[in-house]
C-alpha positions in Angstrom: 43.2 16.5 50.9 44.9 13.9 49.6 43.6 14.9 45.8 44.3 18.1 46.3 48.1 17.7 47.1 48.3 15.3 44.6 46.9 17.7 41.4 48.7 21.1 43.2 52.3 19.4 42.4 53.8 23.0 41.4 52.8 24.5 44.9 50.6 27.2 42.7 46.8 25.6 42.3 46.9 27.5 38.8 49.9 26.5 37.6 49.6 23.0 38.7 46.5 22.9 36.8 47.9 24.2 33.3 50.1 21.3 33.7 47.9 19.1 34.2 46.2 20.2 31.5 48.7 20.5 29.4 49.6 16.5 30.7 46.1 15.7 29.7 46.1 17.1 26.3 49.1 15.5 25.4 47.6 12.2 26.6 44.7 12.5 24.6 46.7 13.9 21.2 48.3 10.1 22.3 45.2 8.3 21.8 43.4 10.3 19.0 43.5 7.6 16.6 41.4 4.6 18.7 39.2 7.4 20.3 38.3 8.1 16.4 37.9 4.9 15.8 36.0 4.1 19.2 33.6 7.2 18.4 33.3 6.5 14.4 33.0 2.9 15.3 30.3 3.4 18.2 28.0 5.3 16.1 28.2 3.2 13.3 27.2 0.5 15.4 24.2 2.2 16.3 23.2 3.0 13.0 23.8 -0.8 11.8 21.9 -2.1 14.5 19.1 0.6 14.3 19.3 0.3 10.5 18.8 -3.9 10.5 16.1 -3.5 12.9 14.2 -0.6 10.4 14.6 -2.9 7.6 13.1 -5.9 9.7 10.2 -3.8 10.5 10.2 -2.7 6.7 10.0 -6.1 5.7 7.4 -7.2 8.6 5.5 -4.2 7.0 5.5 -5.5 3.9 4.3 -8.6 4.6 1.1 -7.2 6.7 0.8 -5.2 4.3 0.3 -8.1 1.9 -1.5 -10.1 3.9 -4.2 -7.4 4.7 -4.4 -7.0 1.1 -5.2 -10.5 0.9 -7.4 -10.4 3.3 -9.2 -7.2 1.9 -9.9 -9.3 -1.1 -11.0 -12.4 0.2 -13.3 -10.7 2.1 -14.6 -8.4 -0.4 -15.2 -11.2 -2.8 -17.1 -13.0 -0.6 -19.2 -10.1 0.1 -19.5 -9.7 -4.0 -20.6 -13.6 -4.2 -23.1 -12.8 -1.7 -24.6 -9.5 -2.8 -24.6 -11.4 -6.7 -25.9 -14.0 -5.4 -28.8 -11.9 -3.7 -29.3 -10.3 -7.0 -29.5 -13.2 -8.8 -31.6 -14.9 -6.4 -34.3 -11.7 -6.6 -34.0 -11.6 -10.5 -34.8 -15.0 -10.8 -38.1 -14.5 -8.8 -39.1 -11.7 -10.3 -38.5 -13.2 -13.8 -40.7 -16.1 -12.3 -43.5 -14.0 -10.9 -43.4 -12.3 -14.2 -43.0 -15.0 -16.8 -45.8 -17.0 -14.7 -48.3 -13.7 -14.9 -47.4 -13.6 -18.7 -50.0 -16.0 -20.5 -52.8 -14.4 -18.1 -51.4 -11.4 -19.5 -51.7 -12.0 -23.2 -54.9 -14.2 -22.6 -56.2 -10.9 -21.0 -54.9 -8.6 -23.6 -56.0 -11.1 -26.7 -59.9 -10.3 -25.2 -59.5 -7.0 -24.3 -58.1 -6.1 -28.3 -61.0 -8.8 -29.7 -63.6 -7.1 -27.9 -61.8 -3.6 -28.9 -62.1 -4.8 -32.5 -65.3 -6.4 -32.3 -66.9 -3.0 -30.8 -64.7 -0.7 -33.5 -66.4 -2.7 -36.5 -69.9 -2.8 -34.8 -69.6 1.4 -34.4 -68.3 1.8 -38.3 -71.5 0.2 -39.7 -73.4 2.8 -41.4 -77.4 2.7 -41.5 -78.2 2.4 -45.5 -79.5 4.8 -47.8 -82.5 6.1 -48.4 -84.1 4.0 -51.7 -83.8 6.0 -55.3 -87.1 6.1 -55.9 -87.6 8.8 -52.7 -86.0 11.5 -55.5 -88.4 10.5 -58.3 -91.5 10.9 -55.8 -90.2 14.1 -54.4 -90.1 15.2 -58.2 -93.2 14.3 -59.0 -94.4 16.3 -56.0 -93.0 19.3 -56.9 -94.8 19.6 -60.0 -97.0 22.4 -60.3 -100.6 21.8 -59.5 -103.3 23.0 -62.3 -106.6 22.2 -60.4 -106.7 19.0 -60.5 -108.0 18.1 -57.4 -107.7 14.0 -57.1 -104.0 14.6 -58.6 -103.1 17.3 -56.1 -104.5 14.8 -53.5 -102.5 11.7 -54.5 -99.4 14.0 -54.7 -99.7 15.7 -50.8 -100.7 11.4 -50.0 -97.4 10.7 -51.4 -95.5 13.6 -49.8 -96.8 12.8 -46.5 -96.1 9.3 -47.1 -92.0 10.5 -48.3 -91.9 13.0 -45.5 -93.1 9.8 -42.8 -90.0 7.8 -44.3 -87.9 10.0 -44.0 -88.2 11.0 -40.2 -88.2 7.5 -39.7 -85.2 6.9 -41.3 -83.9 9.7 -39.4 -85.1 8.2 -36.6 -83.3 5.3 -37.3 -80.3 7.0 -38.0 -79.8 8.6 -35.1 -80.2 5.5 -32.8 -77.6 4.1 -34.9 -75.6 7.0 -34.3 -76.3 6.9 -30.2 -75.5 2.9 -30.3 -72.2 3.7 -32.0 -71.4 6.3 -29.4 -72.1 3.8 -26.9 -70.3 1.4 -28.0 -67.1 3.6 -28.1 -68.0 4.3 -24.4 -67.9 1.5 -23.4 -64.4 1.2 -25.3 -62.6 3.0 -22.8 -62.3 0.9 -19.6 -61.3 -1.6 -22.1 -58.5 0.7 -23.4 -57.4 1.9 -19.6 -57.2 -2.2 -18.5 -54.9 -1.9 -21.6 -52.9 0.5 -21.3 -52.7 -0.1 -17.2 -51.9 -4.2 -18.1 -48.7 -2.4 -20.8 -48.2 -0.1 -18.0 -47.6 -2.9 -15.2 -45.7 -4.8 -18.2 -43.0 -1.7 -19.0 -42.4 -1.4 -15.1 -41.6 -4.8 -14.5 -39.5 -4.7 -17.8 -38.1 -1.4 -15.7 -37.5 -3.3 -12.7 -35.4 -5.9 -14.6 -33.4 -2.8 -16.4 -32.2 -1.9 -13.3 -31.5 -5.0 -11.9 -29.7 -6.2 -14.7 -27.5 -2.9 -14.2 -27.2 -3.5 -10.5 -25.8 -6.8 -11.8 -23.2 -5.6 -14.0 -21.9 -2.9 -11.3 -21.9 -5.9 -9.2 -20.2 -8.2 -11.5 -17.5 -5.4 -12.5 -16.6 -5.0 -8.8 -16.1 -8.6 -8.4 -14.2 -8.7 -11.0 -12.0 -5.9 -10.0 -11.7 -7.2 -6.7 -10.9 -11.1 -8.3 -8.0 -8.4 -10.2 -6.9 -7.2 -7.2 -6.6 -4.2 -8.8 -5.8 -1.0 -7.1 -9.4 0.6 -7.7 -10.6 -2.1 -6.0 -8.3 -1.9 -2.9 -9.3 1.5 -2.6 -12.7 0.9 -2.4 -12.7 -2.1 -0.5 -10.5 -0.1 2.4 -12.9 3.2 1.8 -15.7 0.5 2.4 -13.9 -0.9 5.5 -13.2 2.3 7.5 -16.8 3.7 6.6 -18.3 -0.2 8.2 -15.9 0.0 11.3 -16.8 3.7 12.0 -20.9 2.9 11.9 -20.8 -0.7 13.4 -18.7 1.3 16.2 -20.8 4.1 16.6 -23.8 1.2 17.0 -21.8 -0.4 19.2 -21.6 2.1 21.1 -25.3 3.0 21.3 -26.1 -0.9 22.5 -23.5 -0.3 25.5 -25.5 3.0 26.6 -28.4 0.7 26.3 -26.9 -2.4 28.4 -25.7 0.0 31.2 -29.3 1.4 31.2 -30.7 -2.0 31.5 -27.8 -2.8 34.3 -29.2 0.3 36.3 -32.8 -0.7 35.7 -32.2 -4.5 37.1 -29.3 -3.9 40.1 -31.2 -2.6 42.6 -34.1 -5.3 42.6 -31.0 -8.3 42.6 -29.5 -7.5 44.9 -33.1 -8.6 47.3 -32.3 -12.2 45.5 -28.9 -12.8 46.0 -28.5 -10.5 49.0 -26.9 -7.1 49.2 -24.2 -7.8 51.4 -22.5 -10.4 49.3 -19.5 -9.3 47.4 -17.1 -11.5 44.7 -13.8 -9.3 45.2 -14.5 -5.6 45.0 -17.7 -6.3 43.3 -21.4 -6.7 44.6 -22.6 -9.6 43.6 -26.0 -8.3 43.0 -23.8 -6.2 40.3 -21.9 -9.2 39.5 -25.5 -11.0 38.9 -27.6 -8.0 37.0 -23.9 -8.0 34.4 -24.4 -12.2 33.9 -27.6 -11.7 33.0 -27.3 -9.0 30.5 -24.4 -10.6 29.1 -26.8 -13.7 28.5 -29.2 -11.7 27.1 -26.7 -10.8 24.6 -25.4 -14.4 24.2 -28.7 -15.8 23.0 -29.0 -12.7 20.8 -26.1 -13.6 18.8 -27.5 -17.5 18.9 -30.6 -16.4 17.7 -29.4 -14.0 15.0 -27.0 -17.4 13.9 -29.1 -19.4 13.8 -31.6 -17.6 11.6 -28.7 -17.2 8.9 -28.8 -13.3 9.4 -25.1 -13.3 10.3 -22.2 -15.8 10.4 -20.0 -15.5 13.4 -20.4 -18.8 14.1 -20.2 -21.2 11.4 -20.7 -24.3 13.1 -24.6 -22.9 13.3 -24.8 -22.3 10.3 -23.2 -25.5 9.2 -26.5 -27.2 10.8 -29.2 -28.8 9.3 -32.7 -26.8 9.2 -34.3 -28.7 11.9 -32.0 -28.3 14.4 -31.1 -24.7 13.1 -34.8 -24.0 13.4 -35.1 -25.7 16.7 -32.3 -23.9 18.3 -33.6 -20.8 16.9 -37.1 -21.2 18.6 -34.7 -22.3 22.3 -32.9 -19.3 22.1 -36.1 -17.0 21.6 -37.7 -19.1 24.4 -34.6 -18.3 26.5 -34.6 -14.6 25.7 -38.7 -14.2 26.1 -38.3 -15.7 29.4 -35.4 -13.1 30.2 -37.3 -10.5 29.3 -40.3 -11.0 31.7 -37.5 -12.0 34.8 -36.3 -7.9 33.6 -39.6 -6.8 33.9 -40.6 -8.1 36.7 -37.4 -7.0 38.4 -38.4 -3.8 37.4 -41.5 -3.7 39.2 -39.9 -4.8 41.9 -37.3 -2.0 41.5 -40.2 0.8 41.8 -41.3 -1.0 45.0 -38.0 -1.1 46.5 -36.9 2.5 45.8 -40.6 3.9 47.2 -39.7 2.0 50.3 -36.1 3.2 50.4 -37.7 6.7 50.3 -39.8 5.4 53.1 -37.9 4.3 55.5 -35.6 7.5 54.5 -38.5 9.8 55.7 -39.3 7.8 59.0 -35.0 7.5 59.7 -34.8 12.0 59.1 -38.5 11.9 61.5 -39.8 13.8 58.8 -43.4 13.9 57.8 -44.5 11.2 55.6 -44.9 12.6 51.9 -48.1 10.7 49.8 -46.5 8.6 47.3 -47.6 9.9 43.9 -50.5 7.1 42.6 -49.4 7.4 38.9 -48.6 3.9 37.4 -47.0 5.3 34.7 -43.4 5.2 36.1 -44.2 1.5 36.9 -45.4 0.8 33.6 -42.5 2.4 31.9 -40.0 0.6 33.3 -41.5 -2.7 33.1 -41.7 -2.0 29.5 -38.2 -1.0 29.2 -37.5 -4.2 30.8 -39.3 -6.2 28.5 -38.1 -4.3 25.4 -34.2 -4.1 26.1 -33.3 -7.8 25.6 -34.9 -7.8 22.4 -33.6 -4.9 21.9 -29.7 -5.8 22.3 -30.1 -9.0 20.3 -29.8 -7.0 17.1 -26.0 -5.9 18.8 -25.0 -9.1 16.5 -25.3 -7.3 13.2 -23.3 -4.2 13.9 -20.8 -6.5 16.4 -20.5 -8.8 12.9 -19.6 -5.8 11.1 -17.0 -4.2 13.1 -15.1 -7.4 14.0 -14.8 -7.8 9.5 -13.8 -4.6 9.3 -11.6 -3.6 12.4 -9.3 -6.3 11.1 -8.8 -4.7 7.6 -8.6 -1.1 9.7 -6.2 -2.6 12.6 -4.3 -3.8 10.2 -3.5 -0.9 8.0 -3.0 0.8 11.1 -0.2 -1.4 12.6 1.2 -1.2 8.8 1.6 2.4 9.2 2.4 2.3 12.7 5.8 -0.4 11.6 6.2 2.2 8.8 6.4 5.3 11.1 8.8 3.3 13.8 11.2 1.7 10.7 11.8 5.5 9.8 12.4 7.1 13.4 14.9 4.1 13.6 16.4 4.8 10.5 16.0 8.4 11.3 18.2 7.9 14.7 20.7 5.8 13.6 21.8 8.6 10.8 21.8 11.1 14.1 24.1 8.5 16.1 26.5 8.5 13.1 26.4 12.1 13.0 26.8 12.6 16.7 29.4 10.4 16.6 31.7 12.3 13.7 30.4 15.6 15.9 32.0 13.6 19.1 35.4 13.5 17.1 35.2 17.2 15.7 35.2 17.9 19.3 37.6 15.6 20.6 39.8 17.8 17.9 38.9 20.8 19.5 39.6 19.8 23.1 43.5 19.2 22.2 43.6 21.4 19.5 47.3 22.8 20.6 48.8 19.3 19.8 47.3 19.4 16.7 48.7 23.2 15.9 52.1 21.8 16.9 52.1 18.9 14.2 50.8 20.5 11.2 53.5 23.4 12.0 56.0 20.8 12.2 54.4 18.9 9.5 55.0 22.0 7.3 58.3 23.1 8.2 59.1 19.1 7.3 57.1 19.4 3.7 59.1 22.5 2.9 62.7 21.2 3.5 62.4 18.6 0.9 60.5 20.6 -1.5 63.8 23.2 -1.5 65.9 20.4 -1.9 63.9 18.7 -4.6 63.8 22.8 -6.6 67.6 23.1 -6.9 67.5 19.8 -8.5 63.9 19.7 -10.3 64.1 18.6 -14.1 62.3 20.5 -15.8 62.2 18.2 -19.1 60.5 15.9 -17.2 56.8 15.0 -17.6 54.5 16.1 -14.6 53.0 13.4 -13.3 49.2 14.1 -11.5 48.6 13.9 -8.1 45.8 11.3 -7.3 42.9 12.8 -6.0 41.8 12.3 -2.5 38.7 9.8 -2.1 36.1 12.2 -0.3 34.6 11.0 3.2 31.3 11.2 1.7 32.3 9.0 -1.0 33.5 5.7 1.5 30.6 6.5 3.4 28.1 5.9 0.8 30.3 3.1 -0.2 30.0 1.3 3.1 26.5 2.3 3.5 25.6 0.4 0.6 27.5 -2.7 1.2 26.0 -2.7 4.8 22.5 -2.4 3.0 
């Protein structure tokens, strides 16, 4: 009541109102200047602050940016080193093997040509001629005969006696020929153990080709990546998200695998540490079947250490080969041992659940189904059991893997995610500026009638003077130009780059 009487001062609600509108308006024509500069000040605020704190995040971008580039180098050169010094390592054996199997080589490929050469000569030999005097005999036999009987006799003796050499010489030459054809058979596995000896010889000399090409890719990368070029960066990060995506993906495999191994060994602990038992919300049969598994894994990654197959841990790897090998053969121990404790938890598990279903059947007074007499059930799980452990010690590789490259990813992530929030900051702060020049555009409107009244009187005074000013205007004078207004946008810029 009390409000009301005091705002309805004119008796007539209306009325009383446009007054005190009217009083209002006036009011704020009053204080349009500091509400400007309140408003214009207040957003400009905002966009300082929310400016600084976009460049902050720029710059904290900038420097994860740089350090994951470092990063991404150092830890694709030391993967370079390694994979050269693999190649190096395997070309230097196999130039060993080779070079070692190279005077058997040549001492097999001298005898094999000698022999070659030996049997080559032996098969050119020709048997010799028949003597000249065969023609002369063969002449005087083909005389003509004129009856004279001892003459024609001594002539046939001597053509039989021609006619016997020459078959035998034939004869002769013949088994020459045969022992030269022989000869060249017996050429050809001496040829083949050639050419299979060259053969072996031009593969190996392949083999090297390629390695010594694997080499120079190698070499070129490294060299890139010592460059830091961009190439390289690209690759490296390509390299990265493709690791983190399969070493993930693995990852995730060997978790489907540990919860089937927690499934498989739950049941049966909770008969050796008692069902009833619970640390907080958790069983501790649960509790109990998770430690174990998680030791599994433990000596996994121990194992996989110290056999130098990955390098989470450098303090193992730091160890001399006796105690490297030692521990090596403890940890296997350690995880054999774990194994059969799975598998015979197993076995118990299948005895457990067939007297579960049991005492199920005799609880529901139902008649007693025959327990199927297969052992195969049994015998699966007891091999699963006995498998898994083994099984999730090779988690170490992939686990290696994703932990080198999630960094690189994770942090090329958070880089984008600093450069994404540094631009919705900046992008806010240039909407509280303009909300705030919006604020004053409509702190005009709202007492716009005050503001009709002074540019009408504002007029009215600017012409008064002006007709003054023409009745005595010299017009001899020199017209001096009116300065031009500084634009708004101008000082804004202006003050937007002294702020930055």
């Amino acid at each position: 009541m009390l409000t009301q009487d005091a705002l309805d001062i004119l008796g007539n609600p209306p009325l009383s109102m446009a007054v005190w509108l009217l009083v209002a308006m006036v009011l704020l024509y009053l204080a349009r200047r500091p509400a400007h500069g309140a408003l214009r000040a207040t957003g400009r605020a905002i966009q300082n602050g929310l400016r600084l704190t976009s460049r902050s995040l720029l710059m904290a971008e900038r420097s994860l940016t740089q350090r994951n580039r470092e990063v991404l180098f150092t830890n694709g050169a030391l993967a370079a080193e390694h994979d050269l010094e693999r190649e190096f390592d395997r070309i230097g054996k196999t130039v060993e093997r080779d070079v070692a199997a190279l005077p058997g080589l040549q001492r097999e490929l001298a005898e094999q040509i000698t022999q070659l050469d030996e049997d080559y000569r032996k098969s050119s030999e020709v048997p010799p001629a028949p003597p000249g005097w065969i023609k002369a005999v063969t002449a005087v036999a083909d005389l003509e005969q004129q009856g004279d009987t001892p003459v024609a006799a001594i002539l046939t003796e001597i053509h039989r006696t021609t006619q016997s050499q020459h078959d035998a010489a034939m004869k002769a030459h013949r088994h020459a020929i045969a022992e030269r054809h022989q000869k060249l058979d017996r050429m050809m596995p001496r040829w083949r153990q050639v050419s299979s000896a060259l053969e072996q010889t031009g593969k190996r000399a392949t083999a090297l080709v390629h390695r010594a090409r694997s080499v120079d890719e190698k070499v070129e990368l490294y060299t890139q990546i010592r460059g830091e070029t961009d190439a390289a960066q690209r690759e490296l990060t390509t390299s990265s998200l493709t690791q983190f995506v399969i070493a993930g993906f693995a990852l995730a495999i060997a978790v489907g695998g540990a919860i089937i191994n927690f499934n498989l060994i739950a049941l049966p602990m909770s008969e050796m540490v008692g069902g009833g038992s619970y640390i907080g919300d958790w069983r501790t049969s649960d509790v109990a079947a998770l430690v174990i598994i998680l030791v599994e894994v433990a000596m996994g990654l121990y194992l996989m250490e110290s056999l130098r197959i990955t390098r989470l841990f450098p303090v193992i790897g730091q160890m001399d080969d006796r105690t490297r090998v030692r521990m090596a053969w403890i940890t296997f121990s350690l995880l054999l041992v774990l194994a059969g404790i799975e598998s015979s938890l197993a076995l118990m598990r299948d005895r457990i659940a067939a007297d579960m279903a049991a005492l199920r059947q005799s609880l529901a007074a139902a008649e007693a189904v025959a327990a199927p007499t297969s052992k195969i059930p049994t015998i699966g799980q007891m091999v699963m059991g006995f498998i898994l452990p083994f099984a999730l010690t090779f988690v170490a590789i992939p686990l290696e893997t994703f932990v080198h490259a999630g960094r690189n990813v994770l942090g090329a992530g958070l880089a984008l995610v600093l450069r994404a929030l540094a631009f919705t900051l900046r992008l806010v702060g240039n909407a509280a500026r303009a909300l705030g020049e919006l604020l004053v555009a409509a702190y005009d409107v709202a007492i716009f009638l005050p503001l009709w009244v002074e540019r009408r009187l504002a007029r009215r005074g600017d012409a008064a003077p002006a007709t003054a000013a023409a009745s005595t205007v010299d017009f001899t004078a020199p017209v001096a130009p009116e300065p031009e207004p500084v634009s708004t946008s101008v000082t804004e810029s202006v003050e937007e780059e002294v702020l930055s």
